[in-house]
Backbone as JSON Lines, residues from 0, in Angstrom:
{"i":0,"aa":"X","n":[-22.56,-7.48,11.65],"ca":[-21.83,-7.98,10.5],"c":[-22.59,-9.1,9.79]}
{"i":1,"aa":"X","n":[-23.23,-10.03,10.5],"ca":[-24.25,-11.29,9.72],"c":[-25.02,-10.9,9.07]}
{"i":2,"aa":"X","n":[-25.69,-9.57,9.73],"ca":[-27.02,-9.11,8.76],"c":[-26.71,-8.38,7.81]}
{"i":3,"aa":"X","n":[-25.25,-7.43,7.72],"ca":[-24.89,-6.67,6.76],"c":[-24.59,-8.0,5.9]}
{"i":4,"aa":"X","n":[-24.31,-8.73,5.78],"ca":[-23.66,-10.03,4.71],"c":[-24.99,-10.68,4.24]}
{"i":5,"aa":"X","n":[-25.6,-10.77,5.32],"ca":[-27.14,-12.08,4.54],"c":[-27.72,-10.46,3.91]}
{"i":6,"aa":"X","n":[-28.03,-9.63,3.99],"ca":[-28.29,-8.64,3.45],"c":[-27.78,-8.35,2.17]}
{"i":7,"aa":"X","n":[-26.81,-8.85,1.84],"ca":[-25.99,-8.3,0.51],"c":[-25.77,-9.45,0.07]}
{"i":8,"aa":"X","n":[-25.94,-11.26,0.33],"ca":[-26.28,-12.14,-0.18],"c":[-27.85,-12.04,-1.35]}
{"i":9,"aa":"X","n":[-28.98,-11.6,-0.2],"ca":[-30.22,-11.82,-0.44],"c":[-30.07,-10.58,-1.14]}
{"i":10,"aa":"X","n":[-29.54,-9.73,-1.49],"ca":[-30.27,-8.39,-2.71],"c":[-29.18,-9.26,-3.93]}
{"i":11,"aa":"X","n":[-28.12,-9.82,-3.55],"ca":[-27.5,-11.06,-5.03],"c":[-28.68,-11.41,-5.71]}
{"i":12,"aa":"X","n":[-29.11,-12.62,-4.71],"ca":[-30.0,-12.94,-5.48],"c":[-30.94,-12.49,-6.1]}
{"i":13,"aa":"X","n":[-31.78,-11.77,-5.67],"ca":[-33.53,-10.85,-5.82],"c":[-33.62,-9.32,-7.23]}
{"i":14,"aa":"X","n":[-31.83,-9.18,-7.3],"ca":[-31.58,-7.88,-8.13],"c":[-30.65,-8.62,-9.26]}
{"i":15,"aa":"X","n":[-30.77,-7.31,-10.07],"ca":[-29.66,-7.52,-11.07],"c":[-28.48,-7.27,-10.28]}
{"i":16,"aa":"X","n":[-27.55,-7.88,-11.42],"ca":[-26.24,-7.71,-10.95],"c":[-25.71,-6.32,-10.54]}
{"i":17,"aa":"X","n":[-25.76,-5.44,-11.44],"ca":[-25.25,-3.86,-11.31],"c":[-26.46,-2.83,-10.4]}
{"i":18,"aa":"X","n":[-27.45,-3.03,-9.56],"ca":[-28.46,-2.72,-8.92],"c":[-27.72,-1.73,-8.2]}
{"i":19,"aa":"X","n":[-28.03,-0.39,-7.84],"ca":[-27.78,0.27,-7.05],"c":[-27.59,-0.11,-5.51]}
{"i":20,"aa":"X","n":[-28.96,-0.35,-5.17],"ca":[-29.03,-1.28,-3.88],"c":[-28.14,-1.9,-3.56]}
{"i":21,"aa":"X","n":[-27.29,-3.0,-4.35],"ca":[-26.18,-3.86,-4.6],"c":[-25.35,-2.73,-3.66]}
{"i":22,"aa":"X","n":[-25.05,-1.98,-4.76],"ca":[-23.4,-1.21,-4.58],"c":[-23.53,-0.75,-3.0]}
{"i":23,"aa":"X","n":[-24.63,0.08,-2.82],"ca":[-24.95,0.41,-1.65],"c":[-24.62,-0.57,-0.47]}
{"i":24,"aa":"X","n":[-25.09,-1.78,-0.71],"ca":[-25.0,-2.69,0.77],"c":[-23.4,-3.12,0.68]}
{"i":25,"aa":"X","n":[-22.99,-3.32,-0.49],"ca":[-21.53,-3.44,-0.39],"c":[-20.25,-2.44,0.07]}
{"i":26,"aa":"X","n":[-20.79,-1.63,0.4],"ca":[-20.54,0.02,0.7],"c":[-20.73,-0.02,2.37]}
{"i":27,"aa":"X","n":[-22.03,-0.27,2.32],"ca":[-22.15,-0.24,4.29],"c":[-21.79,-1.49,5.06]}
{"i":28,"aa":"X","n":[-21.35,-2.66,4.0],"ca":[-20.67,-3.95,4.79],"c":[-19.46,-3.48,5.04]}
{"i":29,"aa":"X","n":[-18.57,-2.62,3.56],"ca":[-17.3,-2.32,3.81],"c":[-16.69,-1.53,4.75]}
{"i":30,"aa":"X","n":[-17.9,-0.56,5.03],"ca":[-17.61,0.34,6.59],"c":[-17.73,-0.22,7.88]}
{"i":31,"aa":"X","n":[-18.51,-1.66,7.98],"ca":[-18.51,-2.09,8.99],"c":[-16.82,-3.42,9.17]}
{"i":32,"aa":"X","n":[-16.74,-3.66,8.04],"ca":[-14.84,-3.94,7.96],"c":[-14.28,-3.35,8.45]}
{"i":33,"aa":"X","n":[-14.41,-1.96,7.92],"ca":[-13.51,-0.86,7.95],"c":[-13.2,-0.54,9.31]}
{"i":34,"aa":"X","n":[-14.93,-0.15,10.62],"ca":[-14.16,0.11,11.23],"c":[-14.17,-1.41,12.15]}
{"i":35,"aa":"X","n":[-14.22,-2.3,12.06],"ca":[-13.9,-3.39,13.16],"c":[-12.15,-3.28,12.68]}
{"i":36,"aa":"X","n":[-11.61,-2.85,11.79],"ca":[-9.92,-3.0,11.22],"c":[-9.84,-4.51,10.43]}
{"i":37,"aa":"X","n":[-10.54,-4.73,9.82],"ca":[-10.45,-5.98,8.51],"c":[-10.27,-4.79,7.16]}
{"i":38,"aa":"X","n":[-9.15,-4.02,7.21],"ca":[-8.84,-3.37,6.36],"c":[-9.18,-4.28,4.76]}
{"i":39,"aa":"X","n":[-8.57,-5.17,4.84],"ca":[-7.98,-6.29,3.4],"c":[-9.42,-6.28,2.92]}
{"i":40,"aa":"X","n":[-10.5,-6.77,3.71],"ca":[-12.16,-7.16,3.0],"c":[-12.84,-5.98,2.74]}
{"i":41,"aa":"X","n":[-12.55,-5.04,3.88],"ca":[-13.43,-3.19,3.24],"c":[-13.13,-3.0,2.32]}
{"i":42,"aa":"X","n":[-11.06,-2.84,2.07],"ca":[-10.73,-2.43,0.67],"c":[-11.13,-2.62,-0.55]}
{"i":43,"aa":"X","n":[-11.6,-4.74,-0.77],"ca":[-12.2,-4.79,-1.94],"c":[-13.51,-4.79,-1.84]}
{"i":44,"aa":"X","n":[-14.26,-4.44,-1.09],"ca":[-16.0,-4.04,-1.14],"c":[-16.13,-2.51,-1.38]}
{"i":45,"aa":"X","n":[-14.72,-2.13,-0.99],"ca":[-15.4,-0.55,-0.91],"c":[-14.79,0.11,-2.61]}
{"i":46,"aa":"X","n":[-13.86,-0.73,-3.38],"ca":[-13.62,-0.99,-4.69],"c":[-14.67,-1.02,-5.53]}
{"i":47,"aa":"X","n":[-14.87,-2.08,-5.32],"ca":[-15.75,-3.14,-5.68],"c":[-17.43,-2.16,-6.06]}
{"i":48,"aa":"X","n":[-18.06,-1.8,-4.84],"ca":[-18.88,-0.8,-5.41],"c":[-18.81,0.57,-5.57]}
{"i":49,"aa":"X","n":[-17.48,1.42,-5.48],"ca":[-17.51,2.7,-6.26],"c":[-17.57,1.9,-7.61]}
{"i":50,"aa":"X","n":[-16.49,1.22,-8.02],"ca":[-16.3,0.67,-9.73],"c":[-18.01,0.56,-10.1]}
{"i":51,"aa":"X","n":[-18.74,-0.64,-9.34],"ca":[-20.22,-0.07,-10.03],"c":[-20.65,0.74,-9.63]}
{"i":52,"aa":"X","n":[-21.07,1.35,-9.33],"ca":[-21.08,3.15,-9.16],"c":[-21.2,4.02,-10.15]}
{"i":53,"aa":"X","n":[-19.64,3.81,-10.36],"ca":[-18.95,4.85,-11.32],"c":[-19.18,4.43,-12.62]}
{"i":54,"aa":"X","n":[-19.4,2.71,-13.19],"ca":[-19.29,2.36,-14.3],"c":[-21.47,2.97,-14.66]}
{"i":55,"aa":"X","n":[-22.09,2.82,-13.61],"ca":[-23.66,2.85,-14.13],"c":[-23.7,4.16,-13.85]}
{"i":56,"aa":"X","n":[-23.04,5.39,-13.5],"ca":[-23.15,6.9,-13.67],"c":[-22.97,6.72,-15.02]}
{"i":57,"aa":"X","n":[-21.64,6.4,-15.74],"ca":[-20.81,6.87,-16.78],"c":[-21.55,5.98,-18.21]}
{"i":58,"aa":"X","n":[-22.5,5.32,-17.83],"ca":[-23.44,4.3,-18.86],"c":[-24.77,5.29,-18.93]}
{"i":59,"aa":"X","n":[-24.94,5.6,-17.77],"ca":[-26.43,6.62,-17.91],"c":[-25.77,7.68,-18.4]}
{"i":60,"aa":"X","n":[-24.52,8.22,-18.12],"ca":[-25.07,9.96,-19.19],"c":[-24.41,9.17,-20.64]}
{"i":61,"aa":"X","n":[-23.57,8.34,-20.64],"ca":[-23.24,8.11,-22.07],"c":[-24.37,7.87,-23.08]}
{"i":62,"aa":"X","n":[-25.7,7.08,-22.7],"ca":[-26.64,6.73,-23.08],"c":[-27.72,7.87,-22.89]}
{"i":63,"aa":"X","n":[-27.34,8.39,-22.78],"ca":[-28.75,9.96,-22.54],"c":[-29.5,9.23,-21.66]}
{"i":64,"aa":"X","n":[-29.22,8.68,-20.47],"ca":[-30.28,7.85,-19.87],"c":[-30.65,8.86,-18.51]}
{"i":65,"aa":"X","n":[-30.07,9.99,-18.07],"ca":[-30.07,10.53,-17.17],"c":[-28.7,10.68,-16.22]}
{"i":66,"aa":"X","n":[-28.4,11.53,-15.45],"ca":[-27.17,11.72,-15.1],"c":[-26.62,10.91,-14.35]}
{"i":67,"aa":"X","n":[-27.49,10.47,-13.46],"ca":[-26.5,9.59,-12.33],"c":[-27.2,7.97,-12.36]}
{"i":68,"aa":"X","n":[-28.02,7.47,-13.56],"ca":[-28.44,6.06,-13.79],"c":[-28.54,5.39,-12.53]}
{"i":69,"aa":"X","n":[-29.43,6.08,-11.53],"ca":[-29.58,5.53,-10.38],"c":[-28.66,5.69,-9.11]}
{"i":70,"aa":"X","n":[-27.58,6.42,-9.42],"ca":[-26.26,6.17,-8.34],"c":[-26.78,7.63,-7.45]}
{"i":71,"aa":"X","n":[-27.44,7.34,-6.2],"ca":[-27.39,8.58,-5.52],"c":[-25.93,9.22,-5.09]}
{"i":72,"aa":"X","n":[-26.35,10.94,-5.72],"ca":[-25.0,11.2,-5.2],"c":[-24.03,11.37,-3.46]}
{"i":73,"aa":"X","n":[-25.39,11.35,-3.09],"ca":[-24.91,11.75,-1.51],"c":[-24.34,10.56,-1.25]}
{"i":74,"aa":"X","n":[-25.76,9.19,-1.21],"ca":[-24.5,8.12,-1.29],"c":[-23.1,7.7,-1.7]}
{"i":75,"aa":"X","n":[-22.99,7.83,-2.99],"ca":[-21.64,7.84,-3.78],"c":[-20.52,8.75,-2.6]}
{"i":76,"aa":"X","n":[-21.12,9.9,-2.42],"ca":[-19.8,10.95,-1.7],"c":[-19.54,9.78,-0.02]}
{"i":77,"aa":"X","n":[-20.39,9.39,0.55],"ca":[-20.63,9.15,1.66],"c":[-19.63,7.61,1.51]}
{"i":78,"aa":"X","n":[-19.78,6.95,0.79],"ca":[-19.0,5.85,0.28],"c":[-17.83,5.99,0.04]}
{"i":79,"aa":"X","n":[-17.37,7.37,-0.67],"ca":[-16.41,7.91,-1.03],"c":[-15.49,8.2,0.27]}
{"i":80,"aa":"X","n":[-16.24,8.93,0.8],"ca":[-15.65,9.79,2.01],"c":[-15.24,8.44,3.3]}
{"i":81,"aa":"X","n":[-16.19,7.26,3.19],"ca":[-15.56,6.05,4.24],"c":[-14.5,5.29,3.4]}
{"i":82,"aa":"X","n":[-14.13,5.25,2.72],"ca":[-13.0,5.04,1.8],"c":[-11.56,5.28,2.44]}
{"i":83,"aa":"X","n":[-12.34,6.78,1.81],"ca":[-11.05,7.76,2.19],"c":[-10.75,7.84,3.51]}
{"i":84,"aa":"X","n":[-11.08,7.6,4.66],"ca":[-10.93,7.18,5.79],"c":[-9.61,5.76,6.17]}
{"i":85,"aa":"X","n":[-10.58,4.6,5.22],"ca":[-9.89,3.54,5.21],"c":[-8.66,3.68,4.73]}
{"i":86,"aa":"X","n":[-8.53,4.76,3.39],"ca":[-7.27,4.75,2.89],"c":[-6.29,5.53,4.28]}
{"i":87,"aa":"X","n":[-6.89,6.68,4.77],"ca":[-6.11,7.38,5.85],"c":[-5.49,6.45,6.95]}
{"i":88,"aa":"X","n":[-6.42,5.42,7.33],"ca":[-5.87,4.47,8.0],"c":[-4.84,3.64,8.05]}
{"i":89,"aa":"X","n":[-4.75,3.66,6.22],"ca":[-3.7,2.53,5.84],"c":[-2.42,3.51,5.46]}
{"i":90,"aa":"X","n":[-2.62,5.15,5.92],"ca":[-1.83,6.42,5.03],"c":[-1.25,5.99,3.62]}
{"i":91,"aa":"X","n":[-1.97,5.47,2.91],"ca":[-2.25,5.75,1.5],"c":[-2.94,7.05,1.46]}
{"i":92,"aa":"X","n":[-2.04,8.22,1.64],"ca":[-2.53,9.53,1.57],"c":[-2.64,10.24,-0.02]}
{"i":93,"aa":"X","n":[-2.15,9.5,-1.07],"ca":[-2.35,9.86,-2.42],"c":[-4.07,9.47,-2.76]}
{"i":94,"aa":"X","n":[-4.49,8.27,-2.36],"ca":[-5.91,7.7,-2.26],"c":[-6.91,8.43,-1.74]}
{"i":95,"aa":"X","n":[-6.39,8.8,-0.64],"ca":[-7.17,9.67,0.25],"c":[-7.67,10.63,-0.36]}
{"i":96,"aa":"X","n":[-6.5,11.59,-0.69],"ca":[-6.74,12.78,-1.9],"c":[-7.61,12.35,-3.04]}
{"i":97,"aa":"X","n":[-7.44,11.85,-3.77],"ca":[-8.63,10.74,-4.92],"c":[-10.44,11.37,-4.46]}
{"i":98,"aa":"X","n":[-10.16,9.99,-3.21],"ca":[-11.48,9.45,-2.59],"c":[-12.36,11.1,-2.53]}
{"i":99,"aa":"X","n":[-11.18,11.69,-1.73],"ca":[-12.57,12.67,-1.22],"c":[-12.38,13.96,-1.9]}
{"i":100,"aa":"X","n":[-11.96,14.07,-3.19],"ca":[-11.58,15.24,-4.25],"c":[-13.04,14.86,-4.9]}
{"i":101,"aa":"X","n":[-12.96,13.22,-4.83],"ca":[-14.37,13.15,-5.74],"c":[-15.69,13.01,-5.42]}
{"i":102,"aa":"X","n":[-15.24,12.95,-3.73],"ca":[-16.58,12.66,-2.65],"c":[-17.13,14.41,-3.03]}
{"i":103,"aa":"X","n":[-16.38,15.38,-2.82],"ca":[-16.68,16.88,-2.65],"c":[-17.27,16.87,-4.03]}
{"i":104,"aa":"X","n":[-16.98,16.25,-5.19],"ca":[-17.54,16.43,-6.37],"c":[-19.28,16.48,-6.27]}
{"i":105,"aa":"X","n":[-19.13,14.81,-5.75],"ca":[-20.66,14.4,-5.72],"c":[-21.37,14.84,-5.11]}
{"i":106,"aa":"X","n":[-20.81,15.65,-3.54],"ca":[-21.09,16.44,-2.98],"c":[-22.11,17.82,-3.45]}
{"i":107,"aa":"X","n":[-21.27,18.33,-4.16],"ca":[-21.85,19.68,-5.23],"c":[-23.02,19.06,-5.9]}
{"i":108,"aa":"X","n":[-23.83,17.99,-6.46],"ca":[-24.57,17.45,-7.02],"c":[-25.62,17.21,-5.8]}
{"i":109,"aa":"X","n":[-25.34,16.91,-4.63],"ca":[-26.27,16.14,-3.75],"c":[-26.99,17.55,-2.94]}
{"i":110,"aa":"X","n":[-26.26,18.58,-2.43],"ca":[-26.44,19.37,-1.8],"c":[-26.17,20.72,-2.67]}
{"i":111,"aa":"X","n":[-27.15,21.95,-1.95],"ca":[-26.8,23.34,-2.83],"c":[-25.5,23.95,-2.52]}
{"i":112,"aa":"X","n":[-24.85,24.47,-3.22],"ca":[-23.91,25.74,-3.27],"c":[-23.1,26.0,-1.79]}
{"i":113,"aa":"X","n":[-22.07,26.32,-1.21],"ca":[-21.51,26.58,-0.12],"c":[-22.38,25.69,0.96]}
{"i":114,"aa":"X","n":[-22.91,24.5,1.01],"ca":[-23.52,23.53,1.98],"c":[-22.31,23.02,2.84]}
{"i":115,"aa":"X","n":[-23.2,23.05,4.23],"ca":[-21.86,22.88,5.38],"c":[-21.16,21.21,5.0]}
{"i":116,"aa":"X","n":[-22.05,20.37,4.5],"ca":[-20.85,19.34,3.6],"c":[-19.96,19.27,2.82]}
{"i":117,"aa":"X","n":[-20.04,20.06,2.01],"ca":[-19.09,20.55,1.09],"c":[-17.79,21.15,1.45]}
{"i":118,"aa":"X","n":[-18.28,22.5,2.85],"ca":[-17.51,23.19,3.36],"c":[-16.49,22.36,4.19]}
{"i":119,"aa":"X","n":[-17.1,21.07,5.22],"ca":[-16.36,20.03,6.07],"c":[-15.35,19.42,5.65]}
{"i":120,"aa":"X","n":[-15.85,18.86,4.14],"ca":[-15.36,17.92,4.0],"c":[-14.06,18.75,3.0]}
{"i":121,"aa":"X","n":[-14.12,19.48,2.51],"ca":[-13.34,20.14,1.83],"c":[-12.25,20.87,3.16]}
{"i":122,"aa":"X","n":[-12.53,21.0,4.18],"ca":[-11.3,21.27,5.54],"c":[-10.79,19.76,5.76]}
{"i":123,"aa":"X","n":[-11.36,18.53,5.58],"ca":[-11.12,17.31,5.39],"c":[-10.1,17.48,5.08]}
{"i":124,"aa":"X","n":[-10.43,17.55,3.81],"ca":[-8.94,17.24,2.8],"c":[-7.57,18.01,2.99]}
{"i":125,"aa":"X","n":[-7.83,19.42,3.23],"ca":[-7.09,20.11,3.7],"c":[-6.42,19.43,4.76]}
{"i":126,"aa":"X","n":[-7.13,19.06,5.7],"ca":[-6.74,18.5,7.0],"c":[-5.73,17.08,6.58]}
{"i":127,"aa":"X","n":[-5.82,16.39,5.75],"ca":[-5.32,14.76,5.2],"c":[-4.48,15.2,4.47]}
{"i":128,"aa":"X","n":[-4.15,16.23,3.59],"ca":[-3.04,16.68,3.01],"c":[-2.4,17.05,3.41]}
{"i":129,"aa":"X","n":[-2.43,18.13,4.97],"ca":[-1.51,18.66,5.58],"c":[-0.5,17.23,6.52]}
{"i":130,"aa":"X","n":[-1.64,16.65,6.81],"ca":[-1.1,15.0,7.46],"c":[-0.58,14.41,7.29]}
{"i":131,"aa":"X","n":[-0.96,14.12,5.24],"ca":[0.63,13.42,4.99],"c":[1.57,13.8,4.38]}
{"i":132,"aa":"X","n":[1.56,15.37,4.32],"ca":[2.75,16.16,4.19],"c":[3.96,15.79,5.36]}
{"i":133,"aa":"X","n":[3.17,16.21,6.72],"ca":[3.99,15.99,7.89],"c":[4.06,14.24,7.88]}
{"i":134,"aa":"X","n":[3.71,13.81,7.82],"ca":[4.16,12.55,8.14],"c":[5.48,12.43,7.1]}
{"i":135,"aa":"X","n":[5.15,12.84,6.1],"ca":[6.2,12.44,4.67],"c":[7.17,13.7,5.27]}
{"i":136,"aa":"X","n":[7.43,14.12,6.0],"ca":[8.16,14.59,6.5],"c":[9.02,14.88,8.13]}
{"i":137,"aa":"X","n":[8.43,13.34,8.37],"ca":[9.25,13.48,10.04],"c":[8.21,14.08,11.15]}
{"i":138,"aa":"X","n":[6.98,15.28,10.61],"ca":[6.66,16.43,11.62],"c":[5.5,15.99,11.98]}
{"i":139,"aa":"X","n":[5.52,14.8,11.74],"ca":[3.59,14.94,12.1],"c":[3.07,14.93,13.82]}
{"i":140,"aa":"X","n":[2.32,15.2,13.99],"ca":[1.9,15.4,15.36],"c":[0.27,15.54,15.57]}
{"i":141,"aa":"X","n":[0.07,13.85,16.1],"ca":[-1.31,13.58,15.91],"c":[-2.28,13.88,16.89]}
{"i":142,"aa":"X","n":[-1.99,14.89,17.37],"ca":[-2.76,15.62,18.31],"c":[-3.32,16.55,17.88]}
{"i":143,"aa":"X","n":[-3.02,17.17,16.28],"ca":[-3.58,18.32,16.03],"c":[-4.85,18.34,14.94]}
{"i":144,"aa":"X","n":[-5.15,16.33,15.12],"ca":[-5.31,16.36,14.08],"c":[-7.36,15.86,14.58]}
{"i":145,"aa":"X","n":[-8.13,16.45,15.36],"ca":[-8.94,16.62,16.05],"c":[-9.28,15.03,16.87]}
{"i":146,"aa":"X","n":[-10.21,13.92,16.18],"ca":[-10.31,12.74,17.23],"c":[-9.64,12.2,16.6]}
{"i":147,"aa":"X","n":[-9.25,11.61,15.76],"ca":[-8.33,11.05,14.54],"c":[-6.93,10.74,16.06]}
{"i":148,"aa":"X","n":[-6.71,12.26,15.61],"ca":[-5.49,12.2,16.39],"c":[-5.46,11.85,17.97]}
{"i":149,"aa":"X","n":[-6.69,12.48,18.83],"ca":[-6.74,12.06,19.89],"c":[-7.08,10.18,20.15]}
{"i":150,"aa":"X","n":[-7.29,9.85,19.22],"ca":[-7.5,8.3,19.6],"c":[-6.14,7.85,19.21]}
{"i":151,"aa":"X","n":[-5.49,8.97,18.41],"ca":[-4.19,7.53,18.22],"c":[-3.11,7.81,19.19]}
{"i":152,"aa":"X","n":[-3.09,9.15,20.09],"ca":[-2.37,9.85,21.1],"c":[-2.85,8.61,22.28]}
{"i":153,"aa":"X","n":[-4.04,8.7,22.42],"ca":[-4.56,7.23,23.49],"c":[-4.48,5.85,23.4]}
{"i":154,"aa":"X","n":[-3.97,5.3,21.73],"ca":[-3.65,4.35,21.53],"c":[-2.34,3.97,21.64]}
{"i":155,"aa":"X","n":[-1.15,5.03,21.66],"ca":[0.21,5.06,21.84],"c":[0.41,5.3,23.41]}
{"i":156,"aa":"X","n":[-0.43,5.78,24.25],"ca":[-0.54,5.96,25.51],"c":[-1.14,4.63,26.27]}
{"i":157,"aa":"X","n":[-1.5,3.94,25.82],"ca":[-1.53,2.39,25.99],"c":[-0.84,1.36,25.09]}
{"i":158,"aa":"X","n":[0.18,1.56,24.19],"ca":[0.96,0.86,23.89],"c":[0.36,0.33,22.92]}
{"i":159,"aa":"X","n":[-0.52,0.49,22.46],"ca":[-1.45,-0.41,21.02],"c":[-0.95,0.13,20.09]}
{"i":160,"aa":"X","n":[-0.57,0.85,19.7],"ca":[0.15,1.18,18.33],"c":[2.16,1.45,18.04]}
């Protein structure tokens, strides 16, 4: 966690403000929030650089500057997709849907045609929609829901949740 932070101090200083690099380290600090459970600080880092992200995609094609003005897409999906995690965590399952509708987007850009990422992560969603269907409905049963569920079956089996 020190080096992810002096890391994303020192590219402050050395880059422009909107730097890819930037968004990026603010992206892999927020997953290391994410999973220690400092939900509150991932949430606004992992904000924080989709918004630049999304604002220097949507400046490069507006400007004929090229499509993705530096924003790799695999990154972007990969950012996307630990998001959407965080949101699953917090079952903000409307977010969830968001995060990784648009992770699979960037997806299609990063990788070719029927790519087993595309294919995963798209049973993902399937999988997070069916989740908080049942939950929003009394039925959920987090055992079916592969390690996800087996860690929280072992976390209720020791009383932590």
């Amino acid at each position: 966690l020190p080096f992810y932070e002096e890391s994303l101090d020192i590219l402050r200083m050395v880059l422009p403000a909107a730097h890819p690099e930037i968004a990026l380290a603010m992206g892999n600090l927020a997953e290391v929030y994410r999973t220690a459970g400092e939900n509150e600080k991932a949430l606004v880092l992992f904000e924080a650089s989709l918004a630049m992200q999304r604002r220097r995609a949507a400046e490069a094609r507006g400007e004929g500057g090229g499509r993705w003005g530096g924003v790799d897409p695999m990154g972007m999906a990969c950012t996307l997709n630990n998001s959407a995690l965080l949101y699953r965590a917090m079952e903000n399952y409307p977010h969830v849907e968001k995060q990784m509708e648009e992770a699979i987007e960037w997806l299609k850009h990063a990788v070719p045609a029927g790519h087993y990422y595309v294919t995963s992560m798209e049973q993902s969603l399937a999988a997070a929609r069916r989740e908080g269907e049942e939950k929003k409905a009394g039925t959920y049963d987090s055992t079916k829901y592969g390690m996800v569920g087996l860690f929280e079956k072992a976390r209720r089996e020791k009383g932590l949740s």
